[in-house]
C-alpha atoms as an extended CHARMM CRD file, in Angstrom:
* protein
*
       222  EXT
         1         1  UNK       CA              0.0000000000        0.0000000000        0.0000000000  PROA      1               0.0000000000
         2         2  UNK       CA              1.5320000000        3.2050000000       -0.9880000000  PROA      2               0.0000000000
         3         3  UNK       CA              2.4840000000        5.2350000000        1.8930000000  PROA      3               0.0000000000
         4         4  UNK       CA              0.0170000000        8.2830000000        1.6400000000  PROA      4               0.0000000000
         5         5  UNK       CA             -2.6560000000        5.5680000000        1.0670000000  PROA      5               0.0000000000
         6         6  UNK       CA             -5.5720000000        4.6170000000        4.1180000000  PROA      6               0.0000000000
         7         7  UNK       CA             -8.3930000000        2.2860000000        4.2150000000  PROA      7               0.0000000000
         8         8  UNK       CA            -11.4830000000        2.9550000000        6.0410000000  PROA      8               0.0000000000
         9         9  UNK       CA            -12.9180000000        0.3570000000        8.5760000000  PROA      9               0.0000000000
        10        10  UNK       CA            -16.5570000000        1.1020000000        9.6230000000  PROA      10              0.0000000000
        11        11  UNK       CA            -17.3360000000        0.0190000000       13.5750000000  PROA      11              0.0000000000
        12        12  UNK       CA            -20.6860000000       -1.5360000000       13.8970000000  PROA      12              0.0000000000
        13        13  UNK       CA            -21.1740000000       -0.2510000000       17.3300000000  PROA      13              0.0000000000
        14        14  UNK       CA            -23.0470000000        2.7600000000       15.7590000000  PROA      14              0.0000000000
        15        15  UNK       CA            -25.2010000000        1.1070000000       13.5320000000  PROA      15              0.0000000000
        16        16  UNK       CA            -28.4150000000        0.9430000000       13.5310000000  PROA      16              0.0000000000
        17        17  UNK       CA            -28.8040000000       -3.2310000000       14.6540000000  PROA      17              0.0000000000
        18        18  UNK       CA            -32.5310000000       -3.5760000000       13.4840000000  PROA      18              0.0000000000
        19        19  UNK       CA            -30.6950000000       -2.8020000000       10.0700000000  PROA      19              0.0000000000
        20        20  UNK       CA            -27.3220000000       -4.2740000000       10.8310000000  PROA      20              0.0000000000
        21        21  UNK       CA            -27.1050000000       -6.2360000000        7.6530000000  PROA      21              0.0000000000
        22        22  UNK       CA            -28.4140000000       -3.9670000000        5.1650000000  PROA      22              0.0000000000
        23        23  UNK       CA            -26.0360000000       -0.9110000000        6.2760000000  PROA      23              0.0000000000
        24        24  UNK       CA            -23.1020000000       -3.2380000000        6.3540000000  PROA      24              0.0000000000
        25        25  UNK       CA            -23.4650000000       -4.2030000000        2.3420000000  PROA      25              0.0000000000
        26        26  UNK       CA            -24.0640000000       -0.7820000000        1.9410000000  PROA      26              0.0000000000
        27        27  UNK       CA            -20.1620000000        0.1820000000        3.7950000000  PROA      27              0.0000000000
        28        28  UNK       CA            -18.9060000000       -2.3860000000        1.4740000000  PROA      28              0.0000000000
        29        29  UNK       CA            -20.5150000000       -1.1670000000       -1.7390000000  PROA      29              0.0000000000
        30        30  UNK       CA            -19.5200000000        2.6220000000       -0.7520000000  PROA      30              0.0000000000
        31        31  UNK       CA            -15.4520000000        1.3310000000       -0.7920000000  PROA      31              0.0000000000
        32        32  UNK       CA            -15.3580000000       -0.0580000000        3.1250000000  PROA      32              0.0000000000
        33        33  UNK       CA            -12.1180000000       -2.1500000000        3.6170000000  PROA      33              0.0000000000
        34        34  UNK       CA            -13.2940000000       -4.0960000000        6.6560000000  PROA      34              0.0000000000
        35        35  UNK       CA            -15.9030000000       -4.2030000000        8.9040000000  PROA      35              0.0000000000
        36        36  UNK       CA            -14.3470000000       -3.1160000000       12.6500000000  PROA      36              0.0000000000
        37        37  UNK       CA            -16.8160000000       -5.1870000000       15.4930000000  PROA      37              0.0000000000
        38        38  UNK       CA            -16.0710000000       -3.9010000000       18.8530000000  PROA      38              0.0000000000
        39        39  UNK       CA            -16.4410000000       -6.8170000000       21.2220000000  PROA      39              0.0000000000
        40        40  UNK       CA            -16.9380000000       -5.5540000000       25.1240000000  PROA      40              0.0000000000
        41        41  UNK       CA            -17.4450000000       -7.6910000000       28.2330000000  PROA      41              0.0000000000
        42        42  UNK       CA            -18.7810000000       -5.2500000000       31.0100000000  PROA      42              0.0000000000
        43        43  UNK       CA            -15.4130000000       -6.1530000000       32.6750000000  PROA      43              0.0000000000
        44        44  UNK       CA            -12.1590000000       -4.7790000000       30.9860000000  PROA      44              0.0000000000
        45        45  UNK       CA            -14.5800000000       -1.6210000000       29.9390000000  PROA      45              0.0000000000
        46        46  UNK       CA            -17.8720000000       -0.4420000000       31.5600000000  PROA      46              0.0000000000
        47        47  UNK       CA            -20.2200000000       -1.5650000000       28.4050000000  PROA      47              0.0000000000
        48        48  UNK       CA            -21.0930000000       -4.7130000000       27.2700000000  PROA      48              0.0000000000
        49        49  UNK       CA            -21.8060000000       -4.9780000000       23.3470000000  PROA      49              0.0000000000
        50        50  UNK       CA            -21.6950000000       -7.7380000000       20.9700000000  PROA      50              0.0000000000
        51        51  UNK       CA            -20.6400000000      -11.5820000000       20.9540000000  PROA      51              0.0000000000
        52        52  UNK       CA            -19.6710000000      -14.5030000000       17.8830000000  PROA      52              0.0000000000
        53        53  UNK       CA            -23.5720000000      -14.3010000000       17.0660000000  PROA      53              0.0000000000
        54        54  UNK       CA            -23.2740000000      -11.2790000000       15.4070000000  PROA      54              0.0000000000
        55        55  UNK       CA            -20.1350000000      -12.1450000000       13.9660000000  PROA      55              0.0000000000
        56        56  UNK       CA            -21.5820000000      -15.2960000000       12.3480000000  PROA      56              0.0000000000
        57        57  UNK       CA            -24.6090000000      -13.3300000000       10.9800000000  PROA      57              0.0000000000
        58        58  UNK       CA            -22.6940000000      -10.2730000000        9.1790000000  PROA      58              0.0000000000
        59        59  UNK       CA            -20.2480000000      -13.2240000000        7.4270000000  PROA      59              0.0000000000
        60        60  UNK       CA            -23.2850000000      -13.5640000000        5.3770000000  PROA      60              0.0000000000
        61        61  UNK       CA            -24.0600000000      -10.6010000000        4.2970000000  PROA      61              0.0000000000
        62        62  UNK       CA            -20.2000000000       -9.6630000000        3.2830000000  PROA      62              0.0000000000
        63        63  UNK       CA            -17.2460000000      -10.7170000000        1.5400000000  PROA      63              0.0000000000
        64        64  UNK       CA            -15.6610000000       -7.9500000000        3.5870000000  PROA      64              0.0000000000
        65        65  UNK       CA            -13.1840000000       -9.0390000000        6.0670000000  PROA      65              0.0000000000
        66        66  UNK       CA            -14.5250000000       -8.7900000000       10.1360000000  PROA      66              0.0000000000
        67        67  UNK       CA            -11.8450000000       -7.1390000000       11.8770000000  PROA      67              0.0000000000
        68        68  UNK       CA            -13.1240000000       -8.3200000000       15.7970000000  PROA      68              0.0000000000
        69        69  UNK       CA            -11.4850000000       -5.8070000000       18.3060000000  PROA      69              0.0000000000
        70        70  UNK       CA            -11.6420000000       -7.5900000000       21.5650000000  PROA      70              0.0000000000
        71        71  UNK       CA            -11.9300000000       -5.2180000000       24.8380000000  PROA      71              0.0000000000
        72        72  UNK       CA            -12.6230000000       -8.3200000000       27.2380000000  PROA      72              0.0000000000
        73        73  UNK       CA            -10.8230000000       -9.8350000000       29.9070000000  PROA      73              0.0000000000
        74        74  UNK       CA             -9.1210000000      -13.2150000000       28.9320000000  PROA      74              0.0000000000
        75        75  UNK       CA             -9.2750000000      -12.8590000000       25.0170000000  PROA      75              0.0000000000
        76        76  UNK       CA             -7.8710000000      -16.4170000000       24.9400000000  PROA      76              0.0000000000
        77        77  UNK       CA            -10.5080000000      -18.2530000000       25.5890000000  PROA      77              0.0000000000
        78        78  UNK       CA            -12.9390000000      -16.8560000000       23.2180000000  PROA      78              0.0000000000
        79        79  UNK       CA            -10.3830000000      -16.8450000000       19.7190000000  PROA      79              0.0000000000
        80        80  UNK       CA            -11.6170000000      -20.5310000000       19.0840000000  PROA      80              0.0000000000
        81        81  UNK       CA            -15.8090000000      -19.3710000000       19.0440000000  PROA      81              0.0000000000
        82        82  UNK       CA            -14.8180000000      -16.2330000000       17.0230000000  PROA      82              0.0000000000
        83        83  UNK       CA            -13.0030000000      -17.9310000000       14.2800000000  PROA      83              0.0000000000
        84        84  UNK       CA            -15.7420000000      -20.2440000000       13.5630000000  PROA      84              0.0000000000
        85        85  UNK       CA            -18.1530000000      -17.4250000000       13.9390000000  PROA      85              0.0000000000
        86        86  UNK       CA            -16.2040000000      -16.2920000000       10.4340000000  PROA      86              0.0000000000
        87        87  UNK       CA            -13.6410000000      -13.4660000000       12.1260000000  PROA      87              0.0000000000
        88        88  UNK       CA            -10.6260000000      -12.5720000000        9.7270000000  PROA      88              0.0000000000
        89        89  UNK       CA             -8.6960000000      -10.4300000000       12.2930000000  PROA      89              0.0000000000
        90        90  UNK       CA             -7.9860000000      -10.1360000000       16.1820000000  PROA      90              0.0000000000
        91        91  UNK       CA             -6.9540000000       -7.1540000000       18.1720000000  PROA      91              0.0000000000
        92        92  UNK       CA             -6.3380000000       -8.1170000000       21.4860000000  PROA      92              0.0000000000
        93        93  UNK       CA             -5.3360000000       -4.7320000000       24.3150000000  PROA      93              0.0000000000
        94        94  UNK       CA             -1.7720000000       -4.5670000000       25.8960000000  PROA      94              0.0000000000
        95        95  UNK       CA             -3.6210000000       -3.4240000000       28.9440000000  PROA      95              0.0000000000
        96        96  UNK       CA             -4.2970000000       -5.7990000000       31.1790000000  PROA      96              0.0000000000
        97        97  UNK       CA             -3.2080000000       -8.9090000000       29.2270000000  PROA      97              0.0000000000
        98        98  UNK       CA             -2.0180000000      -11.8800000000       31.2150000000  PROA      98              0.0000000000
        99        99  UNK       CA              0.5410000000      -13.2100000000       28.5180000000  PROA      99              0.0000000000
       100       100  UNK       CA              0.5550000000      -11.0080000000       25.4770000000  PROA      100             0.0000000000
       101       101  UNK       CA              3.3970000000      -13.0930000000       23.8180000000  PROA      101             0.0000000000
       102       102  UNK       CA              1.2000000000      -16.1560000000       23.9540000000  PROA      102             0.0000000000
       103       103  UNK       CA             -2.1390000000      -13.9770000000       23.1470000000  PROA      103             0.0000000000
       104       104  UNK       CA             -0.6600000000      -12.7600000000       19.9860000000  PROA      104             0.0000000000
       105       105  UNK       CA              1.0010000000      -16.1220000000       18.7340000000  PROA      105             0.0000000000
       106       106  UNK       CA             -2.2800000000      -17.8930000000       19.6770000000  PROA      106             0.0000000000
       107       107  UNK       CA             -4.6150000000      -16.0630000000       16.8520000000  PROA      107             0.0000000000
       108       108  UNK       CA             -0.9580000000      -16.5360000000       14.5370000000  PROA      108             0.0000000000
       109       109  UNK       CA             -1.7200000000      -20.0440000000       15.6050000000  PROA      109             0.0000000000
       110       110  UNK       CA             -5.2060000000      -20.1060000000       13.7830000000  PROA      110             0.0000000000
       111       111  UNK       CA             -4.0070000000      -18.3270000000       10.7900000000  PROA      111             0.0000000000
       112       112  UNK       CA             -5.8110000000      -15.1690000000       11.3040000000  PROA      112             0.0000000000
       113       113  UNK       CA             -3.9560000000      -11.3370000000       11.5760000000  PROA      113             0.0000000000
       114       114  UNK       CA             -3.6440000000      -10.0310000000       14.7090000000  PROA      114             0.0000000000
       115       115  UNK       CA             -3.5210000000       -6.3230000000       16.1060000000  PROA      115             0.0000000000
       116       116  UNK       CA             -2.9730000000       -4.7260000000       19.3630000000  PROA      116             0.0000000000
       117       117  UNK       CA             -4.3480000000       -1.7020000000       20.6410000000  PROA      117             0.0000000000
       118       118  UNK       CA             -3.0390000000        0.2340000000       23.3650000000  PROA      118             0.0000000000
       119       119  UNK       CA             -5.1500000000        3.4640000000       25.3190000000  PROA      119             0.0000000000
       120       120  UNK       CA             -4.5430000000        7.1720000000       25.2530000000  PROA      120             0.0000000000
       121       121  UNK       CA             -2.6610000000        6.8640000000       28.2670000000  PROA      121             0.0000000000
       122       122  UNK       CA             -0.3340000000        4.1410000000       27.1600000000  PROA      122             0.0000000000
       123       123  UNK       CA              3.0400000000        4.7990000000       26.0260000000  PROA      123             0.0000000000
       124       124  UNK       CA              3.8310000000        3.9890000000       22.6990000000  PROA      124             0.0000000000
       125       125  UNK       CA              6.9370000000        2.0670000000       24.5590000000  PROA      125             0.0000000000
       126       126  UNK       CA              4.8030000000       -0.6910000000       25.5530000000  PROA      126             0.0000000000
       127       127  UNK       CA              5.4390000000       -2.0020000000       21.5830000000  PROA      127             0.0000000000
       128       128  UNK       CA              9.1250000000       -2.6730000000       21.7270000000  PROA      128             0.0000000000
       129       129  UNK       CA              9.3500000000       -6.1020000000       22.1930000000  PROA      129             0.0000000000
       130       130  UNK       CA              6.2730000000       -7.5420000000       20.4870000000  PROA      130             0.0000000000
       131       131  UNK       CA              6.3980000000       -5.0500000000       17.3150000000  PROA      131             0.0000000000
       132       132  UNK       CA              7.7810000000       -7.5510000000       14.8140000000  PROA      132             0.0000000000
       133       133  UNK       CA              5.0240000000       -9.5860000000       15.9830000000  PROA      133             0.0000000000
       134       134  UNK       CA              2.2710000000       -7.3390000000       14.8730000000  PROA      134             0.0000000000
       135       135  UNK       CA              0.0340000000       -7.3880000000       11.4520000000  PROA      135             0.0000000000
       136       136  UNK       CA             -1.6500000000       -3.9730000000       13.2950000000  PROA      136             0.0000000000
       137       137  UNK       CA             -1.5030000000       -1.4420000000       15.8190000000  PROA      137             0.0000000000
       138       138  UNK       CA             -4.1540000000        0.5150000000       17.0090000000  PROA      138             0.0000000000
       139       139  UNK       CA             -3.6450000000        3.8670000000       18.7000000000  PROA      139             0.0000000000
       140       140  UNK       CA             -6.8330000000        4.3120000000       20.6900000000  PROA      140             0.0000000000
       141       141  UNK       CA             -7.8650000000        8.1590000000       20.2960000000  PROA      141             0.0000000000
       142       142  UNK       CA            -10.9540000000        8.0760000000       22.8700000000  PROA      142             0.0000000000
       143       143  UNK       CA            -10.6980000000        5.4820000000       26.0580000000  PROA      143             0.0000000000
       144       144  UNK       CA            -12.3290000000        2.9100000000       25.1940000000  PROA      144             0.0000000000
       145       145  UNK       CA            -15.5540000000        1.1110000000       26.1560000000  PROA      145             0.0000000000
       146       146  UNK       CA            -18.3070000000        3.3350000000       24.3620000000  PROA      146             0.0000000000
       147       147  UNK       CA            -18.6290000000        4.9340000000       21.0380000000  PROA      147             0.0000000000
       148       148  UNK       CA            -20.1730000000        8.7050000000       20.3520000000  PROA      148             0.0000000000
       149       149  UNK       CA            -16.9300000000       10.1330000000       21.8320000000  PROA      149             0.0000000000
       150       150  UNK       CA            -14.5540000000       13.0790000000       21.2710000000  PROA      150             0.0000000000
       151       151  UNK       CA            -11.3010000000       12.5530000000       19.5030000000  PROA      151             0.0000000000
       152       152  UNK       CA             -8.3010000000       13.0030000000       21.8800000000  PROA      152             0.0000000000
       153       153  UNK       CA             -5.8660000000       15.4500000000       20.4500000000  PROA      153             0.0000000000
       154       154  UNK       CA             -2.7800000000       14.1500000000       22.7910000000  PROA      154             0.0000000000
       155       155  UNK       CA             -2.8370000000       11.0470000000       20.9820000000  PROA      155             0.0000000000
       156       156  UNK       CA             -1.4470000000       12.7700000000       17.5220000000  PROA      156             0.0000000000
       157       157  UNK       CA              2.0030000000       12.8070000000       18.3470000000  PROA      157             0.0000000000
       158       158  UNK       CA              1.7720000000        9.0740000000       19.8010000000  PROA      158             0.0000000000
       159       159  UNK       CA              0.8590000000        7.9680000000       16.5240000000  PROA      159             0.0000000000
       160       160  UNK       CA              3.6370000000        9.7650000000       14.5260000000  PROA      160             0.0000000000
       161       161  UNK       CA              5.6970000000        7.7620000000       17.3940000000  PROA      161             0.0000000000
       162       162  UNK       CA              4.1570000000        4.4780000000       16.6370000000  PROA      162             0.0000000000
       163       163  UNK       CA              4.6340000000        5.0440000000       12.7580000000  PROA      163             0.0000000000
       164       164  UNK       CA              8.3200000000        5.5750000000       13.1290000000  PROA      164             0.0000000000
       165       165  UNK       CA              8.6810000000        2.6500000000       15.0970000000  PROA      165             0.0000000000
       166       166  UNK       CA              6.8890000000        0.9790000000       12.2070000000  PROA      166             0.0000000000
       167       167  UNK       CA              9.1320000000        2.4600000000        9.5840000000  PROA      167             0.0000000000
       168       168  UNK       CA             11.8390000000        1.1140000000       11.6670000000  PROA      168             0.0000000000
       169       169  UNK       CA             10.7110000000       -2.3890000000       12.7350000000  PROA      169             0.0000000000
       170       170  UNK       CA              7.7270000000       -3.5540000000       10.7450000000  PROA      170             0.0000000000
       171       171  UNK       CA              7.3870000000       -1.5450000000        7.7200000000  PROA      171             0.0000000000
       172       172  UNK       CA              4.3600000000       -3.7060000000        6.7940000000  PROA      172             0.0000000000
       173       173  UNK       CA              2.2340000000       -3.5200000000       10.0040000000  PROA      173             0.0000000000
       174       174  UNK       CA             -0.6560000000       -1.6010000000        9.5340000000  PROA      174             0.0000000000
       175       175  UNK       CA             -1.3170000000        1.5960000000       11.6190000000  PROA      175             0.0000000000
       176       176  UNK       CA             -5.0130000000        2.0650000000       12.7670000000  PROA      176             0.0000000000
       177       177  UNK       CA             -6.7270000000        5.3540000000       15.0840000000  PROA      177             0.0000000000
       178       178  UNK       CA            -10.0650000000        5.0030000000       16.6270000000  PROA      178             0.0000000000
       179       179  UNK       CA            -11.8180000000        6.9950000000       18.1400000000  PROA      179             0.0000000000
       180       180  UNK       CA            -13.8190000000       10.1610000000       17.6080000000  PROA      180             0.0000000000
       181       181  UNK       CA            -12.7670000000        9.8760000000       13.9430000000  PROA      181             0.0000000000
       182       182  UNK       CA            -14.3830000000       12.1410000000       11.1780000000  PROA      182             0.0000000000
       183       183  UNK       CA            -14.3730000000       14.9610000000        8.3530000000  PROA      183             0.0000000000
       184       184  UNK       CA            -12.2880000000       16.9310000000       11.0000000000  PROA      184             0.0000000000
       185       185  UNK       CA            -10.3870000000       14.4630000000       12.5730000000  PROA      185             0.0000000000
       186       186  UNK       CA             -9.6650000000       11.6790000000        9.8160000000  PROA      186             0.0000000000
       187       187  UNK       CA             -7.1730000000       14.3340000000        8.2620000000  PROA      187             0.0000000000
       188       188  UNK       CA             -5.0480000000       14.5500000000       11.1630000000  PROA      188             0.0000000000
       189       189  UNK       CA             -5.0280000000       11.2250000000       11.7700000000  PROA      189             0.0000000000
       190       190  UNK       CA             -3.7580000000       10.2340000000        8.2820000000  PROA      190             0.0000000000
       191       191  UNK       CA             -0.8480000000       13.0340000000        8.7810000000  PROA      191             0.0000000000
       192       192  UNK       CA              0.5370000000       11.7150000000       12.1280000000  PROA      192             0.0000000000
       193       193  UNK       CA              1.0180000000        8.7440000000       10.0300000000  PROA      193             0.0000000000
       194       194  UNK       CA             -2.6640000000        5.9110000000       10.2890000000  PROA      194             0.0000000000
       195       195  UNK       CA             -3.0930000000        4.2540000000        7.2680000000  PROA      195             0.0000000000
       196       196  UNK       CA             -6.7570000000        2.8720000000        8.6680000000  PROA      196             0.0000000000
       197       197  UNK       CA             -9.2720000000        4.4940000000        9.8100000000  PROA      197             0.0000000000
       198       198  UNK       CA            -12.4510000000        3.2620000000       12.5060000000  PROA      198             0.0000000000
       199       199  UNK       CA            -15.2520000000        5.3820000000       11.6600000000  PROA      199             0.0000000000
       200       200  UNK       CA            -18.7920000000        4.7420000000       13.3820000000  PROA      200             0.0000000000
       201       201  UNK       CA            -20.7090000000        7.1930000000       13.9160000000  PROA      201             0.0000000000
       202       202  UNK       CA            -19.5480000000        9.8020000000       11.4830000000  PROA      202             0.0000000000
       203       203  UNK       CA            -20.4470000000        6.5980000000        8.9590000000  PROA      203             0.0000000000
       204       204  UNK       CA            -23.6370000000        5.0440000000       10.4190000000  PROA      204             0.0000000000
       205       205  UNK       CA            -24.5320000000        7.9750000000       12.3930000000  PROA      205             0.0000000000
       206       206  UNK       CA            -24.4620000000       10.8090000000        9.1540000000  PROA      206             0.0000000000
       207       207  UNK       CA            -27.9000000000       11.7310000000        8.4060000000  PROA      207             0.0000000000
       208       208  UNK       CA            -26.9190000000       12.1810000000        4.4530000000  PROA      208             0.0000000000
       209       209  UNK       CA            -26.1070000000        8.3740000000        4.6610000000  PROA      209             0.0000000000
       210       210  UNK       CA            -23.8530000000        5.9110000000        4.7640000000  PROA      210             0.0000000000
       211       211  UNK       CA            -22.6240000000        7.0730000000        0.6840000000  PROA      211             0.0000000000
       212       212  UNK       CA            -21.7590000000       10.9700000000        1.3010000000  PROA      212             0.0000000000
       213       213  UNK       CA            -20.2310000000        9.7530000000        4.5420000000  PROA      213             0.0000000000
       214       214  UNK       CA            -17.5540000000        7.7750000000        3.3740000000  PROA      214             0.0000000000
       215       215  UNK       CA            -17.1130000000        9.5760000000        0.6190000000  PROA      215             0.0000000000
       216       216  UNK       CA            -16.5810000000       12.6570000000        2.9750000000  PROA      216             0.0000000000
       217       217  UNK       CA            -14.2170000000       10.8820000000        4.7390000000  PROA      217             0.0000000000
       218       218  UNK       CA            -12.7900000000        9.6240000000        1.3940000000  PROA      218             0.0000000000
       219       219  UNK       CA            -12.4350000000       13.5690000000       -0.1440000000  PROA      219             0.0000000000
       220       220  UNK       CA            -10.7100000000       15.2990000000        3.6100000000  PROA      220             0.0000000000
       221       221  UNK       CA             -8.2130000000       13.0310000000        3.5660000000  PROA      221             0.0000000000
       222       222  UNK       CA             -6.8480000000       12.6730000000        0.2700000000  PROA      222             0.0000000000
């Protein structure tokens, strides 16, 4: 992927769920590169969302791949229902992790890609040693746990951080921000150095529709 290039993954957790099935064919007709499914337990962040169910319903309706970002305690033992669910990708948090070296070569173990995210108030630091590891990283620009949020500013220059550690380690790994992402945002994002973008609401939420929204999102940041 050229290096000024970005992809746009659209987070379910502001759709509209009566009409899950129908907006996400619409994402992927408008130029979506993934779907992003933002898992939550009620334990490692204060909301509880959606489980493999939904997972095996939208691999139906999409050729798309189903990037499942898990913010649960224990990811472990939950890779093996998710896979047969029909997920393509896994990003697992380094907070809290028991054994993120085992984590991460668990989901390498399945054959799937595999991410990790790390909070605004996690150092960048934290991705030394498991970097060369990595498929993605994802630079979390609101705390996570519930969507409708406003983009954190601070975390600009921990992405252009991140990227250079890319550049340096893992030229390949993908670098993802989300959070608060949209017309205003998405720009400044994609100049610190992300080359994916979680949108949710600024996609499922735009009253103009899923189209001008990612096509929006499509025009600010060329």
């Amino acid at each position: 992927m050229p290096q000024n290039a970005f992809r746009i993954a659209p987070s379910i957790l502001a759709a509209n769920f009566a009409r899950l099935g129908e907006q996400v064919a619409e994402a992927e007709r408008c130029g979506a590169d993934r779907i992003h499914l933002d898992v939550m337990d009620g334990h490692f962040v204060p909301n509880i969302s959606m489980g493999a169910p939904v997972v095996k319903s939208l691999r139906q309706v999409t050729r798309l791949p189903l990037e499942t970002h898990l913010m649960i305690s224990d990811p472990d033992f939950f890779f093996d229902e998710f896979v047969a669910a029909g997920s393509d990708s896994f990003i697992v948090h380094w907070e809290g992790n028991n054994n993120l070296h085992r984590t991460l070569h668990r989901v390498k173990d399945l054959g799937k890609r595999v991410g990790l995210a790390i909070n605004p108030a996690t150092p960048a630091s934290v991705l030394e040693e498991v970097l060369p590891d990595l498929d993605l990283v994802l630079v979390m620009t609101v705390n996570p746990g519930f969507g409708h949020q406003h983009f954190i500013h601070s975390t600009l220059p921990k992405v252009q951080r991140v990227r250079r550690m890319i550049q340096q380690v893992r030229p390949q790994c993908e670098l993802e921000v989300d959070g608060g992402i949209d017309e205003t945002t998405a720009p400044l994002g994609v100049k610190a150095g992300a080359n994916v973008l979680v949108a949710g609401t600024s996609i499922f939420g735009c009253t103009l529709g899923i189209e001008t929204a990612m096509r929006r999102l499509n025009e600010v940041t060329k």
